[in-house]
N, C-alpha and C positions, 0 to 999 in steps of 0.2 A: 504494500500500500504506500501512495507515495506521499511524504509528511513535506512540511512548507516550513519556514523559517532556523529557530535554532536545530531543532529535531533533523529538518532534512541537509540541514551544514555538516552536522553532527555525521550521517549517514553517507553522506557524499563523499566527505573526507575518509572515512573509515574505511570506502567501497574502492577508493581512488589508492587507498596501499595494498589493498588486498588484491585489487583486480589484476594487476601485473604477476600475483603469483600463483591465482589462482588460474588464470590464462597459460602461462608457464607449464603448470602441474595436472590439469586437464589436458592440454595437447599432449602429455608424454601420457597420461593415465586411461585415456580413451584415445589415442591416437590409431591412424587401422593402419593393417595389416595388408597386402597385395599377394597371394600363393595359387598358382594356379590359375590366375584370372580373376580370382573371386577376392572382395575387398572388406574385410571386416575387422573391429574392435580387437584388437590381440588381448585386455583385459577379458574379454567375455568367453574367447576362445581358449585362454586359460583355464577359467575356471569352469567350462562345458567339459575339457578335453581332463581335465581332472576328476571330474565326474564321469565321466567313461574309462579311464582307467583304474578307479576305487571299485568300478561295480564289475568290472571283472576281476579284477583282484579277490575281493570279496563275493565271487561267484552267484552273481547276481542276488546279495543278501537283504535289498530291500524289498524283492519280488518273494524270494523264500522266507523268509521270516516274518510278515505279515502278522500272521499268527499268533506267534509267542510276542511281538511286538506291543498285540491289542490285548496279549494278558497282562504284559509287565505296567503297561499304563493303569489298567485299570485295577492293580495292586496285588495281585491274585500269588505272586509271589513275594512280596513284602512281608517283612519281619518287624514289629513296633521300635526293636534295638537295633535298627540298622544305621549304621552312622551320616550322618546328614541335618537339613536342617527343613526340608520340603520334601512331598509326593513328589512320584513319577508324576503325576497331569499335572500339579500344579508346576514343578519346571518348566511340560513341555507348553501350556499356557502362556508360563514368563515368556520365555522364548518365541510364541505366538503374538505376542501383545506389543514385541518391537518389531516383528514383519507385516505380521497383515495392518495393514493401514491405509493410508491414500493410494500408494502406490498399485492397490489390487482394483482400488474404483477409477483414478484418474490417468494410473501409468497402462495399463491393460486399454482406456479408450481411444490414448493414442497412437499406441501400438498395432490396435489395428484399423488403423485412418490410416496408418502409412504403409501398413504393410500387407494388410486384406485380411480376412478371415482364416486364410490358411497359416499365419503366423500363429492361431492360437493352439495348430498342432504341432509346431517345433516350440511352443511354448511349456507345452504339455510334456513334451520328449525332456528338454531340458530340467522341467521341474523333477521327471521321475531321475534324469541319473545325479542332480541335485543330491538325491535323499541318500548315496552312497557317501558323498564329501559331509554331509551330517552326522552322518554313521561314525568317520571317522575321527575329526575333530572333537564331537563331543564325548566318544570313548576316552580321548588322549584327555579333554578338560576334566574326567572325573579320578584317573590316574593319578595324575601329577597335581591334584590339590591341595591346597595345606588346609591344617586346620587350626585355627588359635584357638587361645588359652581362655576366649569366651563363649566359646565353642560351636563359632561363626567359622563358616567357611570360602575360603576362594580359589578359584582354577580358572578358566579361558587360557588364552595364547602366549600371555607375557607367564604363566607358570610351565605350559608344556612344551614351549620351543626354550627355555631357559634350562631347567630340568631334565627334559625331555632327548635334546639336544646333547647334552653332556653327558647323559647316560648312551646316547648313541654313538658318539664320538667321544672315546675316554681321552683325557690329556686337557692341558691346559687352553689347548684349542679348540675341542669342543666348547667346553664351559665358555669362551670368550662369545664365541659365534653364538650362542644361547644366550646369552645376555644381551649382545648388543640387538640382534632381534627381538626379543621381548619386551627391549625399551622401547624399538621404533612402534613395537605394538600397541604398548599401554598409551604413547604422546599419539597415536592413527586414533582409537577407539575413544582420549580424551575430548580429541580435537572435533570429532563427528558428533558426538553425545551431546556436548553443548550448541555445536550447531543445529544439523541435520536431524540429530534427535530432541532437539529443545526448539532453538530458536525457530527451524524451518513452522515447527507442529503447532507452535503459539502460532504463530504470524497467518497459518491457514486455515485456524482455528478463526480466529476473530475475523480474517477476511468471508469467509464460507457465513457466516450467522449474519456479517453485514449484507451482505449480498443476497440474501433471504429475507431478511425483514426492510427492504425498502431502499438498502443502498446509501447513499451520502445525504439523501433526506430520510432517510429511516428512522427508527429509535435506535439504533449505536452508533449514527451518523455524524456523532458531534466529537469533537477532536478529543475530549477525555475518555470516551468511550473505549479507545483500544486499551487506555494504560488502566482502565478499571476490571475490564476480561483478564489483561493478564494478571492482575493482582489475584483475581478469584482464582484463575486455575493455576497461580505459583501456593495458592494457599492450599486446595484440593491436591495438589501435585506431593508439596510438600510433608501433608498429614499423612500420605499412604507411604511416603520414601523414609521420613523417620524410622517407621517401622523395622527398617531393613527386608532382607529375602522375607521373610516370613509374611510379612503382610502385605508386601510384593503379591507374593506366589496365593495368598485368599484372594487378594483383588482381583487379580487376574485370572485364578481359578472361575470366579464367576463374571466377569466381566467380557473376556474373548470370547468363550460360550454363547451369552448373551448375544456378544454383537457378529458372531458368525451366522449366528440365526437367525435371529433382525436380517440380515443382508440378504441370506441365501433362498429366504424366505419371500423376498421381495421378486430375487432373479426369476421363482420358483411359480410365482404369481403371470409375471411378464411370458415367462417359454410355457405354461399351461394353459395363457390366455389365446395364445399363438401355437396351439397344438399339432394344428395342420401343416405348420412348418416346418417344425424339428425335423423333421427327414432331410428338407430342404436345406435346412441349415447344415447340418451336420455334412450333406453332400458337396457343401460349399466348403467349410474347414476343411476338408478331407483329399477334395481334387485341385483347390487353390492350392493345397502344398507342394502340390508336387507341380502343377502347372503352370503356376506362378498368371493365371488371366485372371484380370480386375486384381492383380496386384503392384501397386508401383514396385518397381523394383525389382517384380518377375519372384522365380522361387527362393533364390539367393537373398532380395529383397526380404522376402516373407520370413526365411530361415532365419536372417539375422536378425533381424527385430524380434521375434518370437524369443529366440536365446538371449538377447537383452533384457526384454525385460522380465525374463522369470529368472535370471540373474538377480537383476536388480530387487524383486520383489521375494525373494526366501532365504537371502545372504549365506547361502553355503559354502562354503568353503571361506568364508570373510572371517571366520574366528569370534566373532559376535557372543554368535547363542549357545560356544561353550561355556560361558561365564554364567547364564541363568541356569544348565545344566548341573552343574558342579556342585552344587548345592544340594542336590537330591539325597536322597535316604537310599543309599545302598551299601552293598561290601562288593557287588562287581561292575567294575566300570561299563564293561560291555552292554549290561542294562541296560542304563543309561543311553547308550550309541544305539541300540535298538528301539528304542521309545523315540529318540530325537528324528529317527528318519523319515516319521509321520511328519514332522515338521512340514517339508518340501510340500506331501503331497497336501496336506489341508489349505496352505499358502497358496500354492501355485496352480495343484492341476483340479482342485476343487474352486477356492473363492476366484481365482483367477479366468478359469475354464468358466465358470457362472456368468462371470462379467463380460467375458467376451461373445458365449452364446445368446445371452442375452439382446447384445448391439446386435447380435447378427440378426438373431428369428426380429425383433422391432423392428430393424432396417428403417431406423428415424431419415426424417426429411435433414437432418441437420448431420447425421454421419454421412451422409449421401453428399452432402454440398461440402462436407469437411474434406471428404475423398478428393472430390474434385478441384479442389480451389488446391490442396496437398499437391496433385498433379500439374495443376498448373503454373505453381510459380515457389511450392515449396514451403507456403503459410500451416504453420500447426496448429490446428484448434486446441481449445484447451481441453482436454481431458475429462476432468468432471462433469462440463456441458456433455460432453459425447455421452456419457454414460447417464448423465440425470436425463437426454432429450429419450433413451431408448427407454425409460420407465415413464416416461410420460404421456409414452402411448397411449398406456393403461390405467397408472394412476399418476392423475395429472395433479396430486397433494404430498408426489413423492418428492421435490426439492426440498420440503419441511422433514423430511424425517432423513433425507442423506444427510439434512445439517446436523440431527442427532448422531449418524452413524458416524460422521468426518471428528465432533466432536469426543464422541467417545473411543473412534481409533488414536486420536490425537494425544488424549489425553492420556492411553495404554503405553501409546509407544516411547513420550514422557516418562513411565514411569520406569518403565524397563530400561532406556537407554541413561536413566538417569545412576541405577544397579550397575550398569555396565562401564560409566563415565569412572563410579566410586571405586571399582578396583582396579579399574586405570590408575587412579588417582592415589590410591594407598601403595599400589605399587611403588610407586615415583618416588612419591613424600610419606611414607610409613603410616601404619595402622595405628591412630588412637581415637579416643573420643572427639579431641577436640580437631584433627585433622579431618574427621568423618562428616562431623558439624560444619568445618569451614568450606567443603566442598559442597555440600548440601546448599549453604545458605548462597552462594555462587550460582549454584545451578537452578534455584528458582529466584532468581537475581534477572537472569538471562534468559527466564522464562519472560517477564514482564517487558523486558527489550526488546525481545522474539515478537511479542504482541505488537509492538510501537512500532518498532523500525524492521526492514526486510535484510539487511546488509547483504544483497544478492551476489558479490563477489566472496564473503566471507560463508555462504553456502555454497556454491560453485566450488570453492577450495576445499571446504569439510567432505565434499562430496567425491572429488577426487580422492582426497586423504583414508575415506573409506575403502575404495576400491584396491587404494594401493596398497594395505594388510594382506587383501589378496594374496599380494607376490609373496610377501613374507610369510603370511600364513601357510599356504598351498608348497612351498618350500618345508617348511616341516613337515608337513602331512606324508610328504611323500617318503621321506626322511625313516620317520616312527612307525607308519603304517605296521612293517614288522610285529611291533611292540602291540596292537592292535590285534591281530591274529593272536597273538599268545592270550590274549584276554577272553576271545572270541572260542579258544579252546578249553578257556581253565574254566568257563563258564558253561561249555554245554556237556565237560568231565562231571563239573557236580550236579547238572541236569540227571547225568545217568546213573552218579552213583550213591541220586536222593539227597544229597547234601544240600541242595535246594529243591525245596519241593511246594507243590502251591498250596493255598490255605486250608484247603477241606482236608487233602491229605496230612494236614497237621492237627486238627482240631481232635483232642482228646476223645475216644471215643467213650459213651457214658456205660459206666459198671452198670452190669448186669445185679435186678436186688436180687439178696441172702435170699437163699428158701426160707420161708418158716419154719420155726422151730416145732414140732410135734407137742401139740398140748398133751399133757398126761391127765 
């Protein structure tokens, strides 16, 4: 939103030192690639080609274990003395509440404005081998987690490429190389967390509610209005983050539930309202892939965009959502990397695949003219229009409640990236109460500036800084993987020889009563 006087001085200046480096650090961080003919993103093609090589590694373990995956969630093998601080759902929740968010409603509507319906089948593809760089990273974050002395936990990137690393490389050379990566990880995930996960999620917050109730003559339309929303939701923000994981992982145990339903529920309304279509549509995602007609771009076109943004939309292999993982209540890591591989799919090839069927079967007058005007001269609509015009087919009162859902993604993935900011930040600067406090009072600091000002260069560079964990992380992954397997073994040793067993086959069976004694 653009501010006038000292506010937009303020902003200009701030956007005018950052832009040169975020300009800088974007061209190297999404800069493409040329192989073959074909021209794409070499960050994206990283971390796709690292998900195809985790899922045969791991012989295809997110398609085979399904399964045992949907008992370990729903606790069926959980011990109350398992060490941790959170459920399996409630992590994989956490973990859920800093991905799914705008990016499944506004990143998906432009995704396929530019690249056509068949983009939302390499989006699909990508999300499923996604769920193998899940598998793997959040195995390694619940390994190599420490635990302190208040019997709070932490793991993510900066503990398993540090640890991790030196135990793989013995010598004073590993241990170097694990450090110095660990730090670039903790200052990647400080620097995004305040931005991209704070400032971006205020700033769209308060823009989304103005632009539903009336706009610059609205009721929030008057210029204290943003610094008032952010004060509300740095005070909401802040009561559920005090808490630490634990009250983390209840909010969001009910809250991503909630707003997966509300959403899905809505898509669910739109493709049933339009039932005669689904075949249609479905024939259109399916032959646009490979055909690449009524796609700019052709199929390469379609392919890439689809890989971008289920990239961008389920962070795997970014090292993120080992940090909400690591927390959980287990004694074997591998769990954990089992429960987490749901991740991908309820992100990307569920809310994602929802959003994109959805534009398709609507087929709005305003995706149709986004298409066109995209072809023509290369203007992007904006995203969340795409996707509010395809639910307005049918209900034409759904802008009011995407403000609810934009609201309460916003404010999830706040919460979550604000967990993930903190053991950035403890890392750095050590664990105590009052360091915990001072990052805390920072981070909903820069929730209320997030509301006021956009600093659109100082997102553009958090957002590159995000991507570029990537390289580091995905470098360890490949590293430790090893280390992964042996987990993967010692974990389905005690499947077989009952050392883990699920709950009913634990449950005391009830004694049989005495006979009675023989009256005389």
């Amino acid at each position: 939103m653009a501010q006038e006087g000292v506010l937009g001085q303020i902003e200009d200046k701030i956007n005018a030192v950052f832009d040169p480096l975020a300009t800088g650090l974007g061209n190297f961080v999404f800069a493409d690639v040329t192989i073959g003919g074909i021209t794409f993103p070499w960050i994206v093609a990283w971390l796709v080609v690292a998900g195809a090589v985790f899922t045969l590694y791991f012989g295809f373990i997110q398609f085979r274990s399904i399964k045992l995956s949907l008992n370990l969630l729903r606790g069926r093998y959980s011990r109350d003395d398992d060490p941790g601080e959170i459920t399996h759902f409630q992590a994989l929740s956490s973990a859920l509440s800093g991905t799914v968010g705008l990016g499944n409603i506004a990143g998906v509507g432009v995704a396929i404005t530019i690249g056509g319906a068949g983009a939302t089948f390499w989006m699909v593809l990508c999300g499923l081998l996604g769920m193998a760089s899940k598998f793997v990273e959040c195995t390694l974050g619940v390994r190599y987690r420490d635990q302190h002395e208040d019997g709070s936990f932490s793991g993510g990137p900066m503990k398993y490429l540090s640890k991790g690393l030196a135990e793989r490389l013995p010598g004073a050379g590993g241990a170097l190389i694990g450090k110095v990566l660990a730090g670039l990880a903790a200052v990647m995930i400080l620097l995004f967390g305040i931005g991209g996960g704070n400032m971006f999620q205020a700033n769209q917050t308060v823009t989304q509610i103005r632009n539903v109730t009336g706009g610059a003559d609205g009721v929030f339309g008057g210029s204290g209005s943003a610094l008032i929303m952010g004060v509300v939701l740095a005070v909401v923000v802040g009561a559920v983050i005090l808490g630490g994981i634990k009250s983390i992982g209840k909010v969001a145990s009910r809250l991503v539930p909630g707003m997966a339903v509300l959403y899905v529920a809505a898509c669910l309304i739109v493709i049933l309202t339009n039932a005669t279509e689904v075949p249609a549509a479905f024939g259109s995602i399916f032959h646009e892939a490979f055909t690449g007609q009524g796609v700019v771009g052709g199929v390469v076109g379609a392919l890439i965009v689809g890989f971008t943004r289920a990239a961008f939309s389920n962070e795997a292999g970014l090292g993120s959502a080992p940090i909400a993982h690591s927390a959980v209540k287990t004694r074997y890591p591998v769990t954990e990397g089992l429960v987490a591989l749901i991740g991908p799919f309820i992100d990307t090839v569920v809310v994602c695949t929802m959003t994109a069927l959805t534009i398709v079967i609507a087929d709005s007058g305003f995706w149709n003219d986004a298409k066109a005007q995209y072809a023509a001269d290369g203007t992007k609509a904006d995203g969340v229009t795409v996707t509010s015009s395809a639910f307005e087919t049918v209900l034409p009162w759904f802008p009011k409640l995407l403000t609810v859902a934009v609201v309460l993604f916003a404010v999830s993935t706040m919460i979550t990236w604000s967990y993930y900011g903190l053991k950035a930040w403890t890392h750095l600067f050590g664990k105590s109460t009052a360091s915990e406090r001072t990052y805390q009072v920072i981070f909903c600091l820069f929730i209320v500036i997030g509301a006021v000002l956009t600093f659109g260069s100082v997102l553009d560079f958090t957002d590159a800084v995000l991507f570029l964990l990537a390289l580091v992380n995905i470098i360890g992954l490949y590293l430790l993987a090893p280390f992964v397997k042996q987990e993967l073994a010692r974990f389905k040793a005690a499947l077989q020889s009952g050392d883990v067993a699920p709950k009913e086959a634990r449950e005391p069976v009830a004694a049989a009563p005495a006979p009675a004694e023989d009256v005389v």
